[in-house]
FIKOLZA-1660 file (N, C-alpha, C; in steps of 0.1 Angstrom, whole numbers, plus 5000, padded with zeros to 4 digits):
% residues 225
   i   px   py   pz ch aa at
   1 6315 1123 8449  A  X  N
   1 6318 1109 8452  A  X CA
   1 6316 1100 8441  A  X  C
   2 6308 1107 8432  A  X  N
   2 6306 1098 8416  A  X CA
   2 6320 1089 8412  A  X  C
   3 6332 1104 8410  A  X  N
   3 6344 1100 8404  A  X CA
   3 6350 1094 8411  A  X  C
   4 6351 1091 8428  A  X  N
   4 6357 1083 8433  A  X CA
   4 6349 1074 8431  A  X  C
   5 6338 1071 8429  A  X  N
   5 6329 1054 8434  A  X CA
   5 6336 1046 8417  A  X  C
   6 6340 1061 8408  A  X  N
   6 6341 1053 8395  A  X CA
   6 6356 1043 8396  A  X  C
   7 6364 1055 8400  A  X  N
   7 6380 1053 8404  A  X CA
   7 6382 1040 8412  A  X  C
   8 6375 1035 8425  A  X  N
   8 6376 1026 8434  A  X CA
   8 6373 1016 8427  A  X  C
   9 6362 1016 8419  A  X  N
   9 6356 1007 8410  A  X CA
   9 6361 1002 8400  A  X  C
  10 6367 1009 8398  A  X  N
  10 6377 1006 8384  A  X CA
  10 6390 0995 8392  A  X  C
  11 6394 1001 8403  A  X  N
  11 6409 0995 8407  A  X CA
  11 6401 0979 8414  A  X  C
  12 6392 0980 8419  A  X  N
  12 6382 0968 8421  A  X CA
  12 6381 0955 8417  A  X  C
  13 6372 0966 8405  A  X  N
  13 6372 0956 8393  A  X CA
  13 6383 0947 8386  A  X  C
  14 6395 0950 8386  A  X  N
  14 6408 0944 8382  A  X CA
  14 6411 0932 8396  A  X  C
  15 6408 0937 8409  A  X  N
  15 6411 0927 8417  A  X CA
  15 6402 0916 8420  A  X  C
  16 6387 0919 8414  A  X  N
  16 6381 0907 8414  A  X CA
  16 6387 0898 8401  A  X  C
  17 6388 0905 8393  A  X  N
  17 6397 0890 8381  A  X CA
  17 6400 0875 8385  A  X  C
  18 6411 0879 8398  A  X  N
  18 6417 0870 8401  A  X CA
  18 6407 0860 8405  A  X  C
  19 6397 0867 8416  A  X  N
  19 6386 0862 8428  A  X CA
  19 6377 0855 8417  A  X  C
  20 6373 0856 8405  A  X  N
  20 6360 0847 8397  A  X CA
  20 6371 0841 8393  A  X  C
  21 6383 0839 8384  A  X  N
  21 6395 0829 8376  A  X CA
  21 6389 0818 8392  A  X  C
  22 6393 0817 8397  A  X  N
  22 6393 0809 8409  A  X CA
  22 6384 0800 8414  A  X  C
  23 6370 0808 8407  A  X  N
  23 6358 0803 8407  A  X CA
  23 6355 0790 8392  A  X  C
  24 6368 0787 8388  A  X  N
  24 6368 0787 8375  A  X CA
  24 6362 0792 8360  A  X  C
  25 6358 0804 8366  A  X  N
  25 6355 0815 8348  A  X CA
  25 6362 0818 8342  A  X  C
  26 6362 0810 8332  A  X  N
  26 6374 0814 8320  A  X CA
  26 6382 0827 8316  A  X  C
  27 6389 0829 8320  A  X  N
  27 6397 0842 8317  A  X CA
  27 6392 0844 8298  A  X  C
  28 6391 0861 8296  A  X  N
  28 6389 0863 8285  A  X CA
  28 6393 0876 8283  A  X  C
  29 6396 0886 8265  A  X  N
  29 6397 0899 8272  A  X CA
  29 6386 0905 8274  A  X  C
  30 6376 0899 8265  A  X  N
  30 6362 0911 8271  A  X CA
  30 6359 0911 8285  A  X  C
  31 6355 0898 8292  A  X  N
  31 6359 0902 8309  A  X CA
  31 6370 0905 8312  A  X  C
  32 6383 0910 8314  A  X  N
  32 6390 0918 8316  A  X CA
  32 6384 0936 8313  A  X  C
  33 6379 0934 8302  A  X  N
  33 6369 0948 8304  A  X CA
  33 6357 0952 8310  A  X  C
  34 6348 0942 8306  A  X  N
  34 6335 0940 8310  A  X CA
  34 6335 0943 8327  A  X  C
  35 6338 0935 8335  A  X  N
  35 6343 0932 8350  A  X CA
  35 6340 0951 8357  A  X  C
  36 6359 0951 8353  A  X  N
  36 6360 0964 8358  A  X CA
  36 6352 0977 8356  A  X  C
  37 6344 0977 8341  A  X  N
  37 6337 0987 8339  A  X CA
  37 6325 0985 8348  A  X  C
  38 6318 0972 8351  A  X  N
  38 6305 0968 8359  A  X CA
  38 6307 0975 8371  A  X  C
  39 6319 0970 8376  A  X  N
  39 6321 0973 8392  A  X CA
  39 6326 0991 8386  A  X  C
  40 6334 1000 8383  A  X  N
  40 6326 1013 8383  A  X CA
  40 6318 1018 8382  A  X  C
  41 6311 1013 8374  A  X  N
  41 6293 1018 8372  A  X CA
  41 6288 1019 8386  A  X  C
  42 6289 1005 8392  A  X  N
  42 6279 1007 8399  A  X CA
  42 6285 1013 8411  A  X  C
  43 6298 1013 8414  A  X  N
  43 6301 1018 8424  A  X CA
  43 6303 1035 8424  A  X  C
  44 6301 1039 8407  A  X  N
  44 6300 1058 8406  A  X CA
  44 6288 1059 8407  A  X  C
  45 6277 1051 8404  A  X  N
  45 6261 1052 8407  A  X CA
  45 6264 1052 8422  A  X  C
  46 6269 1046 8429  A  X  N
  46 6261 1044 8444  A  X CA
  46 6270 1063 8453  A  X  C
  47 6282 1065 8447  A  X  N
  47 6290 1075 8453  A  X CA
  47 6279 1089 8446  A  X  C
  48 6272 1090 8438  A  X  N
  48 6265 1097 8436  A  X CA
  48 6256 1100 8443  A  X  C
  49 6247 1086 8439  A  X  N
  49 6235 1087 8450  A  X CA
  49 6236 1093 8461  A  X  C
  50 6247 1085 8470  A  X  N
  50 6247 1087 8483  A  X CA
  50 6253 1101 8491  A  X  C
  51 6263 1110 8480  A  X  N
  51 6273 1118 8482  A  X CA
  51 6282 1113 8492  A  X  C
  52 6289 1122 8498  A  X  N
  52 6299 1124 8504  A  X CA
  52 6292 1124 8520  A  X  C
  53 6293 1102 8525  A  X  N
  53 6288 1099 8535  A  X CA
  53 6290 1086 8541  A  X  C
  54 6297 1086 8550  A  X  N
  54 6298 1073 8554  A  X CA
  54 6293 1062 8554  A  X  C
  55 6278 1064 8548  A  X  N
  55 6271 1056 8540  A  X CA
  55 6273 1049 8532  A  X  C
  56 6281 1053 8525  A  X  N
  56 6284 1051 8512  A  X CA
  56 6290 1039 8509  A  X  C
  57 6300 1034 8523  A  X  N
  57 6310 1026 8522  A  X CA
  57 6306 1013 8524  A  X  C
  58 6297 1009 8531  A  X  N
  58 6286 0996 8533  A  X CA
  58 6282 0995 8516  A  X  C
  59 6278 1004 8510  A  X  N
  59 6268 0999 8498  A  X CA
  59 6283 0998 8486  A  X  C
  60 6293 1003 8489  A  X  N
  60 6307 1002 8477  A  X CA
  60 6308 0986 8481  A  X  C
  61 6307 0983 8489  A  X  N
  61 6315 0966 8501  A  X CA
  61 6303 0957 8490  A  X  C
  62 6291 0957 8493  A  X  N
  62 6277 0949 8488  A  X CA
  62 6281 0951 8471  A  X  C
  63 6280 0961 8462  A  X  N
  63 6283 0962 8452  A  X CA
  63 6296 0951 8443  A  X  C
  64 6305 0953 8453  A  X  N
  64 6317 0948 8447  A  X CA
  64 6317 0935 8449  A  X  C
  65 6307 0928 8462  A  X  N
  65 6307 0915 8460  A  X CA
  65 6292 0909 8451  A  X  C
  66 6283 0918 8448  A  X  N
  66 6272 0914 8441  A  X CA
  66 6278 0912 8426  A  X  C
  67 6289 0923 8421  A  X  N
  67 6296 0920 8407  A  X CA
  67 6303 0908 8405  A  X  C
  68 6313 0902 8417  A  X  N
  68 6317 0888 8420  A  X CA
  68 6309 0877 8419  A  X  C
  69 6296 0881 8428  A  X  N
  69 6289 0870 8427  A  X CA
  69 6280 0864 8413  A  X  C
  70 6275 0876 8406  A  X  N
  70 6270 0875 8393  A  X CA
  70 6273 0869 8384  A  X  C
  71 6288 0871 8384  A  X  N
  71 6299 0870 8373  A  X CA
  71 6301 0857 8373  A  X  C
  72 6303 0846 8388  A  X  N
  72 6302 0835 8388  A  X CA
  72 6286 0825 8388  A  X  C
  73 6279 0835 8386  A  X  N
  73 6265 0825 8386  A  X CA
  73 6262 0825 8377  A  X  C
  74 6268 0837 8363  A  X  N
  74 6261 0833 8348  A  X CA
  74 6269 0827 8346  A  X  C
  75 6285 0821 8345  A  X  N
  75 6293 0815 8337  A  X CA
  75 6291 0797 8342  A  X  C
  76 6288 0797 8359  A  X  N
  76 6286 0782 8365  A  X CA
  76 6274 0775 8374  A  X  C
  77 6265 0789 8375  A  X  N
  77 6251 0786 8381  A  X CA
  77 6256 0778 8399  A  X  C
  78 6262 0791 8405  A  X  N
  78 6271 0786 8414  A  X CA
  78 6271 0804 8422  A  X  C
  79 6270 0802 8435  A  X  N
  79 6270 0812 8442  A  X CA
  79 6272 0807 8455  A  X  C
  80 6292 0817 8455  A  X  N
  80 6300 0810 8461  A  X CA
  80 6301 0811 8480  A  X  C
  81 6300 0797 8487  A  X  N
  81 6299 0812 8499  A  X CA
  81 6314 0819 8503  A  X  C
  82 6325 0813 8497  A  X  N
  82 6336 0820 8501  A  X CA
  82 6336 0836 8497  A  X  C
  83 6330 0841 8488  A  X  N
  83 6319 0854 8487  A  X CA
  83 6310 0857 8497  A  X  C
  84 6301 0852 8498  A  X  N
  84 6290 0856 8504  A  X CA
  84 6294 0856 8519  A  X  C
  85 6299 0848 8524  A  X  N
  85 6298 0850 8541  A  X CA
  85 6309 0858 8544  A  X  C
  86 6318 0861 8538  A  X  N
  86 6327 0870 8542  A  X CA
  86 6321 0886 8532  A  X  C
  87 6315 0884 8528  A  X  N
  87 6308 0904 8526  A  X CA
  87 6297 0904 8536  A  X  C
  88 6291 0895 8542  A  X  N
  88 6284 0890 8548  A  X CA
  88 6291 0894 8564  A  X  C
  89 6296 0897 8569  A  X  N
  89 6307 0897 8578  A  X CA
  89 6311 0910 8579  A  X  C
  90 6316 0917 8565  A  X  N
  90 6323 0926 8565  A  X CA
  90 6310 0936 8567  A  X  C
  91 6300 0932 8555  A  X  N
  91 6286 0942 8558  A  X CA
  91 6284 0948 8569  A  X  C
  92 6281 0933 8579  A  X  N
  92 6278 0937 8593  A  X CA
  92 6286 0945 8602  A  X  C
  93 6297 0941 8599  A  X  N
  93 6309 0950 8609  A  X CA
  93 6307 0965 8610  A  X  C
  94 6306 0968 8593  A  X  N
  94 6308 0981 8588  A  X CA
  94 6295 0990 8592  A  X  C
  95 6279 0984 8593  A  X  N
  95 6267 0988 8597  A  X CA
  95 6266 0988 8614  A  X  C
  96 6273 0981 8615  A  X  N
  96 6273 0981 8631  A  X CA
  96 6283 0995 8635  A  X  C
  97 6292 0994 8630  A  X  N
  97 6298 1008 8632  A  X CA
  97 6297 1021 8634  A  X  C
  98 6293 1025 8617  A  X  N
  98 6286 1034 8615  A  X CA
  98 6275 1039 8621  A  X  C
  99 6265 1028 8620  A  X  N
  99 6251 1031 8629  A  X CA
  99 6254 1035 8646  A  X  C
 100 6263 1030 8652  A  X  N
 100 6267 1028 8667  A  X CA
 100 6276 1044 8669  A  X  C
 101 6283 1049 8655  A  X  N
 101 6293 1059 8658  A  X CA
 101 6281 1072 8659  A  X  C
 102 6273 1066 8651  A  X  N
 102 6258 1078 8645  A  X CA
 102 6249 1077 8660  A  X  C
 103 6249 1069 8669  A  X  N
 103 6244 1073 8679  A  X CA
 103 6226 1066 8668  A  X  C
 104 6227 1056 8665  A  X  N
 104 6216 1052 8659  A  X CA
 104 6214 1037 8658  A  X  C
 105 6213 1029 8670  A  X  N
 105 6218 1015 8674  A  X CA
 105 6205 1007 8660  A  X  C
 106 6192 1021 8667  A  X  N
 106 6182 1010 8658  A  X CA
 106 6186 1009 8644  A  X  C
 107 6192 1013 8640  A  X  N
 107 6196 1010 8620  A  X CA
 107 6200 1000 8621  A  X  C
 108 6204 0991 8632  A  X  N
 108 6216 0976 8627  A  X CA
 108 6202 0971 8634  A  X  C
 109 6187 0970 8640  A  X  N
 109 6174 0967 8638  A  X CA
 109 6169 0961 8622  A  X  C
 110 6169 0975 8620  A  X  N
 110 6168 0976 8609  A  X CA
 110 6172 0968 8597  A  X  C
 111 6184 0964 8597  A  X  N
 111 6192 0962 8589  A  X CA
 111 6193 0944 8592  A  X  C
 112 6189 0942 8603  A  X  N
 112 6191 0926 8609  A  X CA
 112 6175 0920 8601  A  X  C
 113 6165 0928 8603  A  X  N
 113 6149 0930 8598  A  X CA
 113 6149 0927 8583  A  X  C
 114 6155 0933 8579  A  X  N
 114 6158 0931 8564  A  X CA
 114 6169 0918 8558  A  X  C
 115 6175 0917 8567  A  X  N
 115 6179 0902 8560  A  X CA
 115 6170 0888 8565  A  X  C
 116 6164 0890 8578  A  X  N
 116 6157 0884 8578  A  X CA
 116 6143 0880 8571  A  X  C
 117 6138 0892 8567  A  X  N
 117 6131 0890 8556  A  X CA
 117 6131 0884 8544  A  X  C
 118 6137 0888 8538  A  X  N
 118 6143 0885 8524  A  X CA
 118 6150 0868 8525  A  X  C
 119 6160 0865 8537  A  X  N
 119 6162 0852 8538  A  X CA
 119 6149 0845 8539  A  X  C
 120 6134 0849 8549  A  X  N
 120 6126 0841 8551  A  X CA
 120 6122 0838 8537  A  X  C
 121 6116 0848 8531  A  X  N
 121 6110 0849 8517  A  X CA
 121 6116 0834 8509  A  X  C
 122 6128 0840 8503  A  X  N
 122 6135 0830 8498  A  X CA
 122 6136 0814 8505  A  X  C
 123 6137 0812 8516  A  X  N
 123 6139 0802 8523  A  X CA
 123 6124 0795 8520  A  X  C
 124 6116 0799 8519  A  X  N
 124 6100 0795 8516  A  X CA
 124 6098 0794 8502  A  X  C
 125 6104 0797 8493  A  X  N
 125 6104 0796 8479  A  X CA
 125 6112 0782 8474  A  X  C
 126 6123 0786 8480  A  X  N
 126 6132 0771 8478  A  X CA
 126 6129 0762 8486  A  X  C
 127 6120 0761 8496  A  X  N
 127 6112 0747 8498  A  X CA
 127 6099 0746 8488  A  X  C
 128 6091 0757 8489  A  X  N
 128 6084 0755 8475  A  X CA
 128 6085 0751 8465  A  X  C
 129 6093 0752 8457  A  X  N
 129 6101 0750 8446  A  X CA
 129 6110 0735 8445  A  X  C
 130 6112 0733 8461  A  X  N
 130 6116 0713 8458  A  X CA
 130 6133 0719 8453  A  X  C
 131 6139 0730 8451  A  X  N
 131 6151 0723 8449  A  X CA
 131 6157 0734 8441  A  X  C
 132 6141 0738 8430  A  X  N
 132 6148 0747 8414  A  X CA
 132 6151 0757 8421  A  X  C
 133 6148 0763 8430  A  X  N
 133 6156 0779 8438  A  X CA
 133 6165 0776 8447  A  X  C
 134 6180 0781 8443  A  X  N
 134 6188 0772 8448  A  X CA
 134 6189 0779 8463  A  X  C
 135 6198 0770 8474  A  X  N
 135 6200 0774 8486  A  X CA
 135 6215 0785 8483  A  X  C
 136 6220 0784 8468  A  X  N
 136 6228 0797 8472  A  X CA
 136 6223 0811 8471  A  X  C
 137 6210 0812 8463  A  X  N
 137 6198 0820 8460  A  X CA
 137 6195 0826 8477  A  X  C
 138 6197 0818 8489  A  X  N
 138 6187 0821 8498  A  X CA
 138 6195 0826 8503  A  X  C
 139 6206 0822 8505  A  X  N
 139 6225 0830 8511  A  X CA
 139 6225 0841 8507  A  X  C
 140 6228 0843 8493  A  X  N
 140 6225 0857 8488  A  X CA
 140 6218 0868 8491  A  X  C
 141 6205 0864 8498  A  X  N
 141 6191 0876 8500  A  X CA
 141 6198 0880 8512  A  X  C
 142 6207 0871 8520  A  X  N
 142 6206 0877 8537  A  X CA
 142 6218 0894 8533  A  X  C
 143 6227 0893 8526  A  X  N
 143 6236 0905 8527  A  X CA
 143 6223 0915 8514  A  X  C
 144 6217 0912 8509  A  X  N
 144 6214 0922 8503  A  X CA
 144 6196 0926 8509  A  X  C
 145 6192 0920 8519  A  X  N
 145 6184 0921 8529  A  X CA
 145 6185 0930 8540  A  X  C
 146 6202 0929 8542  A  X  N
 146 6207 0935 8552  A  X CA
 146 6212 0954 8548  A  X  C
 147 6214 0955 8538  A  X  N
 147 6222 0966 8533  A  X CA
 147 6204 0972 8532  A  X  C
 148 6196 0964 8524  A  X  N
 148 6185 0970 8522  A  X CA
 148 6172 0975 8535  A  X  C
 149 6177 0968 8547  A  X  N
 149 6170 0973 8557  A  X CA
 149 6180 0985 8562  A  X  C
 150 6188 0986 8561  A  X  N
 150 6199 0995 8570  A  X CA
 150 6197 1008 8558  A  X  C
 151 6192 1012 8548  A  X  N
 151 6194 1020 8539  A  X CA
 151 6178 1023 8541  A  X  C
 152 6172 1020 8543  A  X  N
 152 6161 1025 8546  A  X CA
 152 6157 1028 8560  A  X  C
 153 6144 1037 8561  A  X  N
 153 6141 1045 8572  A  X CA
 153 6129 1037 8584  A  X  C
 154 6133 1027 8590  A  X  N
 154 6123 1021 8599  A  X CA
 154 6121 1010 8590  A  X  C
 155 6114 1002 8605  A  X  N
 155 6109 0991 8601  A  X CA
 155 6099 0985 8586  A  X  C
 156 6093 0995 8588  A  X  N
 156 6081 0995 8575  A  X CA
 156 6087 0997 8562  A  X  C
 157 6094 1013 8562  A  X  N
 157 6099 1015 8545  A  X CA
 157 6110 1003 8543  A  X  C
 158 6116 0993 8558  A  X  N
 158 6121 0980 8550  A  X CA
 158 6120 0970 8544  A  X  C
 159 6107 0968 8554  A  X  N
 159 6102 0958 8546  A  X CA
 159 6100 0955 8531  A  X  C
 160 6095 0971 8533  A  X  N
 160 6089 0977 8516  A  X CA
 160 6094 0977 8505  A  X  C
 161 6110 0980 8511  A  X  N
 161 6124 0980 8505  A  X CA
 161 6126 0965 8500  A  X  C
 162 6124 0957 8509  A  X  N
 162 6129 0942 8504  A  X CA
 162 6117 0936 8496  A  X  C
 163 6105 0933 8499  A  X  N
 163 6099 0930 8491  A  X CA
 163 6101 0936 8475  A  X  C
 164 6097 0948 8471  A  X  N
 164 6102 0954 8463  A  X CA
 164 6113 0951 8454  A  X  C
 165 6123 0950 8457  A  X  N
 165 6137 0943 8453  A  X CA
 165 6131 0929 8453  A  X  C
 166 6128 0917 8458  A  X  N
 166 6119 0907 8460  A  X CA
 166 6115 0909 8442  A  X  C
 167 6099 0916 8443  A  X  N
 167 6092 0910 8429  A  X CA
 167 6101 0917 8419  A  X  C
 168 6108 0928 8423  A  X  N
 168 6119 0932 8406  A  X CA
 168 6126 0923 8401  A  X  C
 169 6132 0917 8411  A  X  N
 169 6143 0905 8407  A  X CA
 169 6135 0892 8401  A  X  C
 170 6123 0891 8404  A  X  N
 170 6114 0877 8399  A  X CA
 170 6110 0882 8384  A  X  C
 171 6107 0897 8381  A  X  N
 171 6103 0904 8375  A  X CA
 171 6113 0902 8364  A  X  C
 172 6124 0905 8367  A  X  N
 172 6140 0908 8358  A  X CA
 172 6145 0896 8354  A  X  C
 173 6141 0881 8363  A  X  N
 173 6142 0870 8365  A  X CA
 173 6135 0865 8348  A  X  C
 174 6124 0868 8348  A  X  N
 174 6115 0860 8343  A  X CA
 174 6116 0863 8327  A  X  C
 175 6121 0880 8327  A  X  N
 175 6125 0882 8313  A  X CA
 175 6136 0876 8308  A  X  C
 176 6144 0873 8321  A  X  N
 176 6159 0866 8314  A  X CA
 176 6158 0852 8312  A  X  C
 177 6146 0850 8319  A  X  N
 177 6145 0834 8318  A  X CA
 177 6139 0830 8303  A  X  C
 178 6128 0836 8302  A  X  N
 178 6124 0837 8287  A  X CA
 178 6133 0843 8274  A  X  C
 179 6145 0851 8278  A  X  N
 179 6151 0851 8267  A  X CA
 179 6157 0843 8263  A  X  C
 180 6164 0832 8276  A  X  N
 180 6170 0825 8273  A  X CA
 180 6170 0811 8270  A  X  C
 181 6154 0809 8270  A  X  N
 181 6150 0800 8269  A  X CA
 181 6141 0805 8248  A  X  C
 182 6142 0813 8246  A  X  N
 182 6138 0819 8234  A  X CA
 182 6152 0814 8224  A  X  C
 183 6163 0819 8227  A  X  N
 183 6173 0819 8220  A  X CA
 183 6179 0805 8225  A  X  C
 184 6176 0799 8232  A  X  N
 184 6181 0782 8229  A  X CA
 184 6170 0774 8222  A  X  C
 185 6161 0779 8220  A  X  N
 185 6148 0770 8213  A  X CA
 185 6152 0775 8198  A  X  C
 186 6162 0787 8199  A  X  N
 186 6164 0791 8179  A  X CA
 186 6182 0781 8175  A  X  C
 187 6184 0773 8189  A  X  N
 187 6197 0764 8189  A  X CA
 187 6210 0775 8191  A  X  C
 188 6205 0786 8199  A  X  N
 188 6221 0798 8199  A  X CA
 188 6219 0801 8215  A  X  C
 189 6232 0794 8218  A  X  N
 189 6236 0795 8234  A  X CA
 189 6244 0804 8237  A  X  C
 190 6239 0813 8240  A  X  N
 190 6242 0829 8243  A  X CA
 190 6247 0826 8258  A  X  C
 191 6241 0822 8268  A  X  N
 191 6243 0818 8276  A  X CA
 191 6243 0804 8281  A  X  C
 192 6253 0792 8276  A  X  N
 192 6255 0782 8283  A  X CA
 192 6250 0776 8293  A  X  C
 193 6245 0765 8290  A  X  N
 193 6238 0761 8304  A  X CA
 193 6249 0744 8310  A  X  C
 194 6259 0755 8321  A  X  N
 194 6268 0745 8325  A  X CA
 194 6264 0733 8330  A  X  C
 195 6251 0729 8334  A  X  N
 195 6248 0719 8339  A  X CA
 195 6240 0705 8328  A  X  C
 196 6240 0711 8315  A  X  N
 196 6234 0708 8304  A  X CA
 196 6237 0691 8303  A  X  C
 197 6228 0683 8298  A  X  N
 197 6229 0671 8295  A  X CA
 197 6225 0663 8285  A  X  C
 198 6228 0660 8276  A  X  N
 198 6225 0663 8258  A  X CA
 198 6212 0644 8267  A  X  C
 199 6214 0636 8275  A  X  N
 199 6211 0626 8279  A  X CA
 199 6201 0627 8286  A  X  C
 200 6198 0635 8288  A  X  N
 200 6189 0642 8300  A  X CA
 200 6180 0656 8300  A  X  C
 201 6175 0658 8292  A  X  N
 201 6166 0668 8291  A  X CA
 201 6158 0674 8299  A  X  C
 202 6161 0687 8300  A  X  N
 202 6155 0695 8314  A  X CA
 202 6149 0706 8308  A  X  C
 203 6139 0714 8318  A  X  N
 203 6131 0728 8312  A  X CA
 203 6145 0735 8317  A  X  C
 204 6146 0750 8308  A  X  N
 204 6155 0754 8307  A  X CA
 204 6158 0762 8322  A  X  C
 205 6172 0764 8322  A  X  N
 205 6172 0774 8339  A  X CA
 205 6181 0782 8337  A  X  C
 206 6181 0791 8346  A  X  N
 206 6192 0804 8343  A  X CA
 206 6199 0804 8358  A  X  C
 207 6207 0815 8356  A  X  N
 207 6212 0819 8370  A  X CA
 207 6201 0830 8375  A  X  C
 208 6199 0831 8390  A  X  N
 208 6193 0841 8392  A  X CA
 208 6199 0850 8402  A  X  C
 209 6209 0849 8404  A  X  N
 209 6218 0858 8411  A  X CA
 209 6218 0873 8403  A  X  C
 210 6225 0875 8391  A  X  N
 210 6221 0889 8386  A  X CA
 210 6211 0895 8387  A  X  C
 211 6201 0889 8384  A  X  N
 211 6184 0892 8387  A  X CA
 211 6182 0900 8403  A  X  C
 212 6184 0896 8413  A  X  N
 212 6186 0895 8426  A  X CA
 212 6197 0907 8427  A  X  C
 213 6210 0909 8422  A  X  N
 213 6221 0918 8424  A  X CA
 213 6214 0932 8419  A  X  C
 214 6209 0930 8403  A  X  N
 214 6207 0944 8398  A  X CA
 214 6194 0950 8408  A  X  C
 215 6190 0940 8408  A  X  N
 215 6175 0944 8416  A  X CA
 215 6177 0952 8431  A  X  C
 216 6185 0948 8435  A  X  N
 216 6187 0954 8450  A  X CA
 216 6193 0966 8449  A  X  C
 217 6201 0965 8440  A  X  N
 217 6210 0978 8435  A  X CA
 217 6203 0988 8434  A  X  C
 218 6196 0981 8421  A  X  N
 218 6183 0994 8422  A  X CA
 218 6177 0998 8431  A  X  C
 219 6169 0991 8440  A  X  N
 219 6163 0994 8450  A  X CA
 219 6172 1005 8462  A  X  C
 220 6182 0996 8464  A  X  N
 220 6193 1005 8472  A  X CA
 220 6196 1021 8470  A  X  C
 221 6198 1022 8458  A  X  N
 221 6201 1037 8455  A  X CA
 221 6187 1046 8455  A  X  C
 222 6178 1036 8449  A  X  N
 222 6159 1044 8455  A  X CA
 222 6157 1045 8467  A  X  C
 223 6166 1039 8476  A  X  N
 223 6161 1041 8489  A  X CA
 223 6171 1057 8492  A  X  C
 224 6184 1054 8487  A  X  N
 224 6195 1061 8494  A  X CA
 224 6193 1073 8485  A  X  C
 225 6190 1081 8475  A  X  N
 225 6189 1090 8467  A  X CA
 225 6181 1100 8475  A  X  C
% end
């Protein structure tokens, strides 16, 4: 299932192009490469992990929109919901399915448990926070909340599952935050900060959707391996 997750991934990858252009991300050729190879990677990581299983097809759906969503949160610090509620949607359909065809109602428990989680978490941070954690931050946790309780076994290894993914992504968060805030203090903007205001001076901010995507990912395939 490697060489398909790579294959699907690849043909994917080319059809999100269009989907970030839209988002206004500047067309370029390194993303014309970059893109496609992302979304194989991770879609031949997850066809590995999981082998040859109906499983599999919920976590290719979550991947292909986590690469979408990434791609438009480092270029505009924007996490779109015309993404998110419709993988959001599709997730559920596809977990409801599966779980119901498996004669295993509690996994879509499970799976409702874990986005709830992860939405609460977040939803308490971005009130904490007054604002700097954005509410498309808290949209995001519910589909990758959801894949993460349904990939794991019971209530508890979900929880476990989301928090987990939780402090990696704060974890992954904090190094990206400091690098980027390291290499704009040497005046080299590696990463652009589209909201920038030469009039208005702000502590520095990143996107944290990647942070959040890789993290789950990872966690996902630790759970499903």
């Amino acid at each position: 299932m490697a060489v398909a997750g790579v294959a699907i991934g690849t043909v994917a990858g080319r059809f999100l192009l269009p989907l970030v252009w839209s988002f206004g991300v500047r067309d370029s050729r390194s993303l014309r490469v970059v893109l496609p190879l992302c979304t194989a990677g991770a879609l031949g990581a997850a066809g590995g992990a999981l082998g040859t299983t109906w499983d599999v097809v919920p976590v290719w759906a979550l991947f292909v929109a986590l690469v979408a969503v990434a791609t438009v949160d480092l270029f505009h610090y924007r996490i779109p919901n015309a993404i998110v509620f419709p993988a959001m949607a599709v997730l559920l359909s596809l977990i409801a399915v599966i779980s119901l065809l498996r004669h295993q109602p509690g996994a879509i428990g499970h799976a409702a448990a874990g986005a709830g989680l992860y939405g609460g978490v977040m939803a308490v941070l971005h009130a904490a926070s007054r604002g700097s954690l954005g509410w498309g931050d808290v949209k995001l946790s519910l589909p990758l909340g959801l894949v993460l309780g349904w990939a794991a076994s019971g209530y508890g290894q979900s929880a476990l599952a989301v928090l987990l993914a939780f402090v990696l992504a704060c974890v992954s968060g904090a190094v990206m935050g400091l690098f980027v805030w390291g290499v704009r203090a040497l005046g080299i903007e590696l990463l652009p900060d589209p909201l920038a205001d030469p009039d208005n001076p702000r502590p520095t901010v990143f996107p944290f959707a990647p942070s959040m995507a890789v993290a789950a990912a990872a966690m996902v395939l630790a759970v499903s391996a």
